[in-house]
Every structure is written in structure tokens, then in C-alpha cells.
C-alpha positions in Angstrom: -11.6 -22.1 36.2 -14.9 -22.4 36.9 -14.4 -23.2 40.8 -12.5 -20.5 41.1 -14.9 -18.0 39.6 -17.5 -19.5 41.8 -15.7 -18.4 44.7 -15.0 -15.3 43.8 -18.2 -14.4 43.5 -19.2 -15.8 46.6 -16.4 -13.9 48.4 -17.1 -11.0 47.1 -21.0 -11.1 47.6 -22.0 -9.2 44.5 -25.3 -8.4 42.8 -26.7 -11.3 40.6 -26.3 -8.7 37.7 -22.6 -8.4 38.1 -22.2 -12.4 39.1 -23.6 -12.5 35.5 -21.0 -10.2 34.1 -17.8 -11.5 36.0 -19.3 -15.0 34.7 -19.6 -13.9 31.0 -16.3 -12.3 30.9 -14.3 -15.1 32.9 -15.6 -17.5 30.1 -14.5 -15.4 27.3 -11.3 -14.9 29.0 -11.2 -18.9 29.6 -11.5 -19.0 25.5 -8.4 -16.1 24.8 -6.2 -18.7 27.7 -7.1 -21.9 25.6 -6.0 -20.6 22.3 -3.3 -19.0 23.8 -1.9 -22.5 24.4 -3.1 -23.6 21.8 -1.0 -21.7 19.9 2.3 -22.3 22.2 1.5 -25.6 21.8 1.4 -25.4 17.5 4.4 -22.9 18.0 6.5 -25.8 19.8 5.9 -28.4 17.4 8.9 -29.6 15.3 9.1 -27.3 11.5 9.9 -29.9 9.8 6.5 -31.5 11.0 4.7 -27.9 10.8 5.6 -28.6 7.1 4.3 -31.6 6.1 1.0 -30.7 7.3 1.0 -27.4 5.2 2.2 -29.6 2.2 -1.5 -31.0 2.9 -3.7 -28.7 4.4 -2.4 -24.8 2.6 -0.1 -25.7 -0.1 -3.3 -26.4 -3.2 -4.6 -22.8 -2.2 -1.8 -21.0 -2.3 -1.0 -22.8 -6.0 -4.1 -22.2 -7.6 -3.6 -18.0 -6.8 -3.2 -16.2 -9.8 -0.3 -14.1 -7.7 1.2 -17.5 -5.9 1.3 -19.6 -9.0 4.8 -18.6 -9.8 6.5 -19.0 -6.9 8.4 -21.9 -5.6 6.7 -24.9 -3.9 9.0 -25.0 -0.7 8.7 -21.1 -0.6 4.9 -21.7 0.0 5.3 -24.9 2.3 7.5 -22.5 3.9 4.6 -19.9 4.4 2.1 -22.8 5.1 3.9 -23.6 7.8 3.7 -20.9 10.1 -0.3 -20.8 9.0 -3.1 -21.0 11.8 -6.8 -22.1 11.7 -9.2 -20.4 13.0 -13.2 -20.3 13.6 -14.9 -16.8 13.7 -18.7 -16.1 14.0 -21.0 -14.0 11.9 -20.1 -10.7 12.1 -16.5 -10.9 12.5 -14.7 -7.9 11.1 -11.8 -9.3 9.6 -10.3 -5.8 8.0 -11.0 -2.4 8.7 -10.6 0.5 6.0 -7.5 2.4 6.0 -5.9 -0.5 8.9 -2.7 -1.7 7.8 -3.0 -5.1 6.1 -1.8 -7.4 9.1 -2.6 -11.0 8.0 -3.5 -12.8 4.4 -6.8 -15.0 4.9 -8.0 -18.3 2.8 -12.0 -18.7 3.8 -12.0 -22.8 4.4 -15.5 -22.7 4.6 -18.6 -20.2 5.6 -19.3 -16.7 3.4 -17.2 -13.4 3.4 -18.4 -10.1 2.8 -16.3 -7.1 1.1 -17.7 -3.7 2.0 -17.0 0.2 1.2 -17.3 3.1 3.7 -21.0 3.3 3.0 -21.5 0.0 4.4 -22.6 -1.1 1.1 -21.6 -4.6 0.3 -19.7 -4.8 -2.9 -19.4 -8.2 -3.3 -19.4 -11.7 -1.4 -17.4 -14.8 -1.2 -18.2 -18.7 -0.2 -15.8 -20.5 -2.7 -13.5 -22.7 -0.9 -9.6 -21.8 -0.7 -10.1 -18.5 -2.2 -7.5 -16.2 -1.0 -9.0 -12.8 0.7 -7.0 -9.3 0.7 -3.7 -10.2 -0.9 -3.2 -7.3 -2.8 -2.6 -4.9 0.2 -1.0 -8.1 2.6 1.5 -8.6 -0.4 2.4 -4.7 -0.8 2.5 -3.6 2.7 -0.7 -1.3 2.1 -3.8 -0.2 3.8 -7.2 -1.9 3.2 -9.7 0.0 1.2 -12.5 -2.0 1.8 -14.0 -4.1 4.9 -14.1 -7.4 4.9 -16.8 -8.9 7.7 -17.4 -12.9 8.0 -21.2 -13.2 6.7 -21.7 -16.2 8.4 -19.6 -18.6 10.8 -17.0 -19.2 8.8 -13.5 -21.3 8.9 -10.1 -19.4 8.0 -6.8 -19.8 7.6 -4.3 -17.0 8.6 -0.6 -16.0 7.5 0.5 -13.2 9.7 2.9 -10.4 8.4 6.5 -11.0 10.4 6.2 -14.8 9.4 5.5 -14.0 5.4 8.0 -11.4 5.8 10.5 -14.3 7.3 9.3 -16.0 3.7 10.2 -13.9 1.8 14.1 -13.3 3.3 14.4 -17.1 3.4 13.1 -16.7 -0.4 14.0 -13.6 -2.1 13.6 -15.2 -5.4 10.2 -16.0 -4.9 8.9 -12.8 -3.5 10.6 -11.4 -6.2 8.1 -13.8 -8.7 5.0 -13.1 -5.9 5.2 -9.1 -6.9 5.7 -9.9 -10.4 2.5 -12.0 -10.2 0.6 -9.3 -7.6 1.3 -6.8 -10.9 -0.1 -8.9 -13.8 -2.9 -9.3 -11.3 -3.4 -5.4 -10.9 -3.0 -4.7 -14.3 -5.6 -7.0 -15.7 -8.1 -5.7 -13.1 -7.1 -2.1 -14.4 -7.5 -3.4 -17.7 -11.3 -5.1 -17.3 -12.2 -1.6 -15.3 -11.3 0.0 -18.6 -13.1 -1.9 -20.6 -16.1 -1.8 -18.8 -15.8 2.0 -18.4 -15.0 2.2 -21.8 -18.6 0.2 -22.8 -20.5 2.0 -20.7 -19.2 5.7 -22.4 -20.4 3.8 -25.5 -23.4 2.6 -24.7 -24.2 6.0 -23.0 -23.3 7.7 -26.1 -25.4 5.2 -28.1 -28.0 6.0 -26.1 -28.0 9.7 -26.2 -27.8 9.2 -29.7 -30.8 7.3 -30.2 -32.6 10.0 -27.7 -31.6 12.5 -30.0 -32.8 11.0 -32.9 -36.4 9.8 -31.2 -36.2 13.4 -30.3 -35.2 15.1 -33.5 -37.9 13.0 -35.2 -40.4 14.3 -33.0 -39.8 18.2 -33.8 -38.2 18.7 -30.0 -34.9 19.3 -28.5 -32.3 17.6 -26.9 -31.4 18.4 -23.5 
């Protein structure tokens, strides 16, 4: 690659600026070829072999998810199977708000951020095998938050026609994966209550106590 780009530039007799640019982008393109066959080579291996290393490398992560748990072990070898690891630098976007959810992601290692359209971060992520964005990737929906890799960081992917594959091969367990995705929903709905619901009272605790300091004092309450 790098003899041929050589000559290219040579040929061509360009500006050191754009030998600098043809140089850059050849090497990135270099990188998009070597994954390519990479993944024709993955793609090729036997299933069978595909699934014995899942059984090792995915299978704990998808069984200790609150929305997985209930679901069949070969149903999530199956889905292990057609997994891929991959390495993305700081700054990665990984989702986009309002993008359809494409692809399920288990951070391996490095830190992930979760963002809203402010650009505000609303909260962060380093813990091994935690499973990122399966709420939409599960239901088909779009993301309502950004998710950006803080740091270089190592990932596993499941994309959407292979889970979908899953899931016909499966019907019983996707069945058990929504069933799970609700009790998940609803107990976050249920904790945003709750919270919402302590805060009205300590607000109104609160007002009451300024009403009182404020009663005992002769004035008014605003």
C-alpha cells in the first residue's frame, strides 16, 4: 500500500500539503480495508466455532442483564455469535439523538459517556460488561440521549439484522427479552416517581418551614 501511494504521489507531482493529505487519507483507508477482512475473515469462520467463543467471551454479560436474565442460554450464545469487537478512541460518538438504535454495545473496557441535547453529560459508565442502550436496540426505537466514548475504550457490538435473526430462530425468548425490557422500564418509572414524589415533599416541607420562620417574624409569604 504504501509503495503504491508513494508512486502516486510521485506521478502526480503534487504540493507537499496535498502529499500529506493523499498520505493521511490512504492510511485511514488502509485501516477501513483491514477490518473489512477482518470481518470476512470472522464472517467465514465455522458457527459452530463462532459459538463456542461467545459461550466464553459474551455469554456472562448478556446473563447478568436485568432484561437478558430470562432468556435461554443458546438464545444468547446464538446472539454472541454474530458479536464483533471493536476499539474506538476518545471521542467516538457511539449514538446520536433521535438515530434509530442500530447496534446493542457491552463497554469491555475504557469509560462511556450518556449526554442530552444540551451536551450536558448525564451520567458516565467504566464498569466492565455493562450493557449500553438496550432499551431502544430491544424495541426498535430512536435514541434520546448521546452516547460518546470518554476515553479509548473496548466494545462489543450486536448489530440489528443478526439480533433480529435471534429472535426468529428464538421467538420464545424474545418473547421473555420484552417481558424483561418492561419490568426494567417500569421499575425506572417507578424510582422517577419516587424521587419526584420526595422532592414535592421536601419542597412542601420546606415552604412550610419558610412560612412558619416567616409567620413568626410578622411578614408574609411569597
Amino acid at each position: 500500500m504504501r509503495r503504491i501511494i508513494d508512486e502516486y504521489v510521485q506521478n502526480a507531482d503534487l504540493p507537499e500539503e496535498l502529499v500529506m493529505e493523499v498520505r493521511a487519507s490512504a492510511e485511514e483507508s488502509g485501516k477501513l480495508v483491514e477490518r473489512q477482512q477482518m470481518d470476512m475473515t470472522i464472517a467465514a469462520l465455522p458457527h459452530s466455532l463462532k459459538q463456542r467463543v461467545a459461550r466464553r467471551l459474551f455469554l456472562s454479560a448478556f446473563q447478568t442483564s436485568e432484561i437478558f436474565a430470562a432468556c435461554s442460554e443458546s438464545f444468547l450464545v446464538e446472539l454472541g455469535a454474530s458479536c464483533k469487537i471493536v476499539l474506538v478512541s476518545k471521542d467516538t460518538q457511539l449514538a446520536y439523538i433521535g438515530e434509530n438504535s442500530a447496534e446493542l454495545t457491552i463497554l469491555n473496557s475504557g469509560r462511556v459517556g450518556v449526554f442530552n441535547a444540551g451536551g450536558t453529560r448525564l451520567a458516565e459508565t467504566s464498569t466492565e460488561g455493562e450493557i449500553i442502550g438496550e432499551l431502544p436496540f430491544v424495541f426498535s426505537l430512536k435514541h434520546a440521549v448521546s452516547i460518546v466514548a470518554l476515553e479509548a475504550s473496548r466494545l462489543t457490538t450486536l448489530d440489528r439484522n443478526s439480533f433480529q435473526a435471534a429472535c426468529k430462530m428464538y421467538p420464545d425468548d424474545e418473547m421473555a427479552l420484552r417481558r424483561g425490557s418492561m419490568k426494567v422500564i417500569q421499575a425506572a418509572q417507578a424510582l422517577a416517581g419516587a424521587v419526584e414524589a420526595d422532592d414535592r415533599e421536601n419542597k412542601d416541607k420546606s415552604a412550610l418551614a419558610r412560612a412558619k420562620s416567616t409567620a413568626s417574624l410578622g411578614g408574609s409569604v411569597a
